[in-house]
C-alpha positions as CSV (number, residue, x, y, z in Angstrom):
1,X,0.0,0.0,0.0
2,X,1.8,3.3,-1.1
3,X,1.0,6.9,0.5
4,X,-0.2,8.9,-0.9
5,X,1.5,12.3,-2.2
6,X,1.8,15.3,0.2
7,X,-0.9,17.6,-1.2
8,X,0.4,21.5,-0.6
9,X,-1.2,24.7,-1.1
10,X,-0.1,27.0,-3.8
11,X,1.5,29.4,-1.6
12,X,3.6,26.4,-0.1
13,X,4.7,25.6,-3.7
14,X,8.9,25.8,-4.1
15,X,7.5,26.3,-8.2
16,X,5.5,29.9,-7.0
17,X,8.0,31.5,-5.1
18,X,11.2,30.3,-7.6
19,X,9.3,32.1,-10.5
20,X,9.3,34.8,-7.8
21,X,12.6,35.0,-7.1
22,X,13.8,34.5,-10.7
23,X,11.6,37.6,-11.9
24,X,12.9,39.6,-8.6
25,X,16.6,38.5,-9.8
26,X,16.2,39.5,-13.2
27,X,14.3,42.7,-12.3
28,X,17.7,43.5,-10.8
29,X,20.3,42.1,-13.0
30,X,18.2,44.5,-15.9
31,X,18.5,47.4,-13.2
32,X,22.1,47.2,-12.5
33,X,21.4,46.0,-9.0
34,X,23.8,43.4,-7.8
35,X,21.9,41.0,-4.9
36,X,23.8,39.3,-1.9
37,X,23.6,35.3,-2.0
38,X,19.8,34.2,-1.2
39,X,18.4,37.7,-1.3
40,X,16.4,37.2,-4.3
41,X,14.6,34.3,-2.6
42,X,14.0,36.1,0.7
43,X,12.3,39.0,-1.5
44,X,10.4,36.5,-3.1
45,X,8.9,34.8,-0.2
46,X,8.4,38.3,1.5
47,X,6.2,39.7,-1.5
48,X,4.0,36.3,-1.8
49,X,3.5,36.4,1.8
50,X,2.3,40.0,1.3
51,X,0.2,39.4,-1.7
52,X,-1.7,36.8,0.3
53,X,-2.2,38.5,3.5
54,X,-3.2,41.6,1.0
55,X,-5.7,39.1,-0.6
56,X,-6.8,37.7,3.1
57,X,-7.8,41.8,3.8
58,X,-9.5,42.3,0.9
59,X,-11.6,39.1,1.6
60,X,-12.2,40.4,4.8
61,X,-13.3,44.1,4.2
62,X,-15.3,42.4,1.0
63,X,-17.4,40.3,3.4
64,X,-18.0,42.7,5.7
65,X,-19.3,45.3,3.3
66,X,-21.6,42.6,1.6
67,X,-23.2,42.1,5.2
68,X,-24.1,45.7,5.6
69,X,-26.9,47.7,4.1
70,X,-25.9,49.2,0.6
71,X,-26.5,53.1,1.3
């Protein structure tokens, strides 16, 4: 009997936040900016943190204003 696969969220994905930290690297590179070791993927996982708790906010206020009268 095998196991079956570890099933991860998107924001957990290694795929997601590489693309991130390849377009952050690039974005520099193009810029001139040189990046110390691993600072591309600490950017990277910093702004897809912030886009989803962003995303969680905007759910949030959304709801809310549904749930009150439309003036």
């Amino acid at each position: 009997m095998s196991t079956p696969p570890i099933e991860k969220t998107a924001i957990q994905s290694l795929t997601l936040r590489s693309a991130a930290a390849i377009a952050i690297a690039a974005a520099a590179s193009r810029l001139g900016i040189i990046l110390p070791d691993g600072a591309a993927q600490e950017l990277a996982g910093a702004f897809v943190d912030l886009v989803v708790t962003l995303g969680l906010i905007g759910v949030a206020v959304g709801r809310t204003r549904a749930r009150t009268p439309i003036v």
